[in-house]
C-alpha positions as CSV (number, residue, x, y, z in Angstrom):
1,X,-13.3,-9.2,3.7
2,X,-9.9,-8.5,4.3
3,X,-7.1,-8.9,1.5
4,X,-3.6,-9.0,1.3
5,X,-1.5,-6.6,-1.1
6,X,2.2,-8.4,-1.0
7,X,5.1,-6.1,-1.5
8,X,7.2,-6.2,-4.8
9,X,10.0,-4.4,-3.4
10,X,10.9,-7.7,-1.2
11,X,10.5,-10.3,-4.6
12,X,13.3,-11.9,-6.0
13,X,14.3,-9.2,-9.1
14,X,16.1,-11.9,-10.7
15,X,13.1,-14.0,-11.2
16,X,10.2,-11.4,-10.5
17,X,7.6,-13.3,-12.6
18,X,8.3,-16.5,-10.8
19,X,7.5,-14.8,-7.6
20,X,4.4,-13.4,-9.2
21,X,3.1,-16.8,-10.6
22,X,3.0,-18.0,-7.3
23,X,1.0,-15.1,-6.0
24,X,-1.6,-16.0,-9.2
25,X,-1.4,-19.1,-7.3
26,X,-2.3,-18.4,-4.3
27,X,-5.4,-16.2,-5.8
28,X,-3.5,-12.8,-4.8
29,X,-5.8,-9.9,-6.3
30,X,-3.2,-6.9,-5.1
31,X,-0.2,-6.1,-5.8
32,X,1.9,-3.5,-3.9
33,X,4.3,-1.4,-5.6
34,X,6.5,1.2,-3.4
35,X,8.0,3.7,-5.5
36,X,11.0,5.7,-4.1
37,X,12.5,8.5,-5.4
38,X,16.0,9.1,-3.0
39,X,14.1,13.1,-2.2
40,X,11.4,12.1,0.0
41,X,12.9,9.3,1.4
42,X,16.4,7.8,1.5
43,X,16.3,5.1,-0.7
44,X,15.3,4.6,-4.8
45,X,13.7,1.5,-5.8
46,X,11.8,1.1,-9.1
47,X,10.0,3.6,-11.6
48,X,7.7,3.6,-14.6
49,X,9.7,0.8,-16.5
50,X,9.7,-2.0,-14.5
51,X,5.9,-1.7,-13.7
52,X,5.0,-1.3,-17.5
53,X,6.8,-4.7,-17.8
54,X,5.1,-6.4,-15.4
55,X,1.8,-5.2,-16.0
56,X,1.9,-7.3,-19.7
57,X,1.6,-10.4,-18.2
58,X,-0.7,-9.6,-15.1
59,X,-3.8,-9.0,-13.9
60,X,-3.5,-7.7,-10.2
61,X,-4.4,-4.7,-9.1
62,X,-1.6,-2.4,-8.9
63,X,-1.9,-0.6,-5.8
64,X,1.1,1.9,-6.4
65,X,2.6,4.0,-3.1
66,X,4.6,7.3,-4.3
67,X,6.9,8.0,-1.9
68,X,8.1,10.6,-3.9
69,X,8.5,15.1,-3.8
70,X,5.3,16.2,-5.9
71,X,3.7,13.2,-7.2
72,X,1.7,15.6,-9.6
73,X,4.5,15.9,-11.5
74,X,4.1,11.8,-12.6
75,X,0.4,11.3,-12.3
76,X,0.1,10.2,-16.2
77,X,3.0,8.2,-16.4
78,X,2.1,6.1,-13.8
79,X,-0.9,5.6,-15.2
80,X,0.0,4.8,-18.3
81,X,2.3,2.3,-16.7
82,X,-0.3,0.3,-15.3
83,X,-1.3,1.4,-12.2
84,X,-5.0,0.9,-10.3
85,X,-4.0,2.6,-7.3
86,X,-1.9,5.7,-6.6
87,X,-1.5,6.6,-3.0
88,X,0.5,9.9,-2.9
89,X,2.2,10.9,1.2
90,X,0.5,14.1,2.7
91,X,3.6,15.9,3.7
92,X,4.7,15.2,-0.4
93,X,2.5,18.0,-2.2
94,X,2.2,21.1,-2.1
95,X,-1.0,21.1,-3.5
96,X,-2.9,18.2,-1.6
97,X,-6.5,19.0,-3.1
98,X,-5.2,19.5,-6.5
99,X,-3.0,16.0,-6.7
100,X,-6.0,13.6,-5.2
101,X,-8.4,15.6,-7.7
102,X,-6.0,15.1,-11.0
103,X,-5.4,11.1,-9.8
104,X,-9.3,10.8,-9.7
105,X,-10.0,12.6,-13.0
106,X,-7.3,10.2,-14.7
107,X,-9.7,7.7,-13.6
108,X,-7.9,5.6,-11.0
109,X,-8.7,4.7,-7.2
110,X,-7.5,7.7,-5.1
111,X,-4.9,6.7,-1.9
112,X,-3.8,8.9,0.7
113,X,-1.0,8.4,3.4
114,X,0.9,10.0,6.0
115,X,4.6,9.5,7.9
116,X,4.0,8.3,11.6
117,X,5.4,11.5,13.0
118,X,2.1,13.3,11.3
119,X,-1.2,13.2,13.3
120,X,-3.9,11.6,12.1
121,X,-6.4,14.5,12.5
122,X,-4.5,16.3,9.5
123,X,-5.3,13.8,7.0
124,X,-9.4,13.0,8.1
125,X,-10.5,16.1,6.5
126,X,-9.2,14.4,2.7
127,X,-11.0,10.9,3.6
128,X,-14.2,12.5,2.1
129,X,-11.7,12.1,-1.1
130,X,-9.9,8.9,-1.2
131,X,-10.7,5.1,-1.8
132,X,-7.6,4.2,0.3
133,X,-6.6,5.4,3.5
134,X,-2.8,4.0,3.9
135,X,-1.2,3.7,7.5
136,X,2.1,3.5,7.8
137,X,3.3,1.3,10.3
138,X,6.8,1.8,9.8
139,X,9.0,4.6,8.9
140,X,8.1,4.6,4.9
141,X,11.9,4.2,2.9
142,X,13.0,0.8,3.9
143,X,11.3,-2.6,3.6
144,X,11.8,-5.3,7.2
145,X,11.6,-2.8,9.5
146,X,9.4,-3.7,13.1
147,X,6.1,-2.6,13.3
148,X,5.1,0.6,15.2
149,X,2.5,-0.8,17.9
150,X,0.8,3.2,17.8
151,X,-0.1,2.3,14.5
152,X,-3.5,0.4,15.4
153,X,-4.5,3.0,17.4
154,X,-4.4,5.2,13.9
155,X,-6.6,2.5,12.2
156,X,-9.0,2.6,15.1
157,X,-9.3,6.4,15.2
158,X,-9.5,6.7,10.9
159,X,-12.6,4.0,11.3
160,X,-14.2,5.6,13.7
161,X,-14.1,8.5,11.8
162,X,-15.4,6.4,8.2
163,X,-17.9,5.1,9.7
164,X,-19.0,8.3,11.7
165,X,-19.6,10.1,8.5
166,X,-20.5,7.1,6.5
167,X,-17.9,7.2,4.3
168,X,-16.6,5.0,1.2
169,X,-13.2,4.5,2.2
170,X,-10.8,1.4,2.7
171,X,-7.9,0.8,5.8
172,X,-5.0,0.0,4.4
173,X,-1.7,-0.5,6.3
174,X,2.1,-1.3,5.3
175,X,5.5,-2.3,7.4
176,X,6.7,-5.0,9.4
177,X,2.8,-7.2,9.4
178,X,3.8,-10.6,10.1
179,X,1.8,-13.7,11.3
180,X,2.5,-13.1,15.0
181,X,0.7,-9.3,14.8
182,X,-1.6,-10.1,12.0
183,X,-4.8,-10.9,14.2
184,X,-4.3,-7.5,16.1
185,X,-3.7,-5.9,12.7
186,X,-7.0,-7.0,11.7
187,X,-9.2,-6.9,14.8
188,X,-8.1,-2.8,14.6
189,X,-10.3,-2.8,11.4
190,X,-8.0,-2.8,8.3
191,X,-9.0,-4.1,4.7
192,X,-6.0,-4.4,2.8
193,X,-2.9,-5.7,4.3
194,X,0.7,-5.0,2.7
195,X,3.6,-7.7,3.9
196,X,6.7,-7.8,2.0
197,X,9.5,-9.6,3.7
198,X,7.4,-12.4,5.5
199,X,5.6,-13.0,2.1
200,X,8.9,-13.3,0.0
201,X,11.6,-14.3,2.9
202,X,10.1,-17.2,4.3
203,X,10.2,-20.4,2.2
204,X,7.1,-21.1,-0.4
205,X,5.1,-18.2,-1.3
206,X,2.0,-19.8,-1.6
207,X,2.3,-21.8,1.6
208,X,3.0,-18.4,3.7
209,X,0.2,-16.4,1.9
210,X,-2.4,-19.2,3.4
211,X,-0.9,-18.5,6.2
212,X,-2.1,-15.2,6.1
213,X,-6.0,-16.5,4.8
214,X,-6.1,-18.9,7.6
215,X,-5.7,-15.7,9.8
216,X,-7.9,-13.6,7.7
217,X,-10.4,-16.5,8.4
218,X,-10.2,-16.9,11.8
């Protein structure tokens, strides 16, 4: 069954637990969280503090993206923030092996992405390792950007490979799903889905994330 992981970086910060009671709403069981550090990518978003805060009053599963320089160097904190999920970018650490190793033995799912530019054959060799397999389908920094058609072929080829080697390991892709693409999105053979801006931007929450069920569904 596929799922959808909405994006906090496109909420209303003003009002973020309103946005999130509607997501309880609409029986939501991921969140996305994409944390951005200004080095690795040009922008800065939100660190250990606001997730903490958050994380009092919910129950999702925090599926947390580092796009950050050496995520090693934040493993625990992030942890201790709340976090479910860390997903760390292959061309971030130094130290691949040893970063996917210390998230597992802090007990949390272990993620794994890469920047478009990167082919997917360098990264099949860690699936063995990971719970989550994240595709970018936009350039990761910036939240509504369009969605990179070359993407799908990536989910096809990481599947094949999953299955090949019978292999316990989720699709997940991020940037610029909407309801137009979302039925190619998921016939490529993706489980977790991340929208931001057409969950958030687009009138009643709850209304749009049916939207995305019915299509699920369908």
């Amino acid at each position: 069954m596929v799922e959808l992981a909405p994006s906090l970086l496109s909420s209303n910060f003003s009002n973020i637990q309103a946005d999130l009671d509607k997501l309880k709403d609409a029986n939501i069981k991921y969140l996305h969280l994409d944390i951005m550090d200004g080095v690795f990518v040009p922008n800065i978003s939100f660190g250990f503090g606001l997730i903490k805060s958050i994380r009092k009053n919910n129950d999702f599963i925090f599926d947390t993206h580092l796009m950050i320089d050496e995520p090693i160097r934040y493993l625990e904190e992030f942890k201790d923030s709340g976090s479910d999920i860390i997903t760390v970018h292959y061309e971030a650490c130094s130290d691949l092996n040893k970063t996917l190793e210390k998230i597992r033995k802090l007990g949390l799912k272990v993620g794994l992405t890469f920047k478009p530019k990167t082919k997917v054959e360098c990264i099949l060799p860690y699936l063995k390792k990971v719970d989550v397999c994240l595709v970018m389908s936009v350039e990761p920094g910036f939240g509504g950007q369009s969605f990179m058609e070359d993407s799908l072929d990536k989910v096809r080829n990481i599947k094949k490979y999953i299955d090949e080697n019978e292999l316990n390991c989720l699709i997940e892709i991020d940037g610029g799903i909407k309801t137009h693409n979302l039925k190619r999105v998921i016939d490529s053979g993706v489980d977790l889905v991340v929208s931001g801006s057409d969950i958030f931007s687009n009138g009643e929450i709850k209304d749009q994330v049916f939207k995305y069920y019915k299509i699920f569904n369908s």
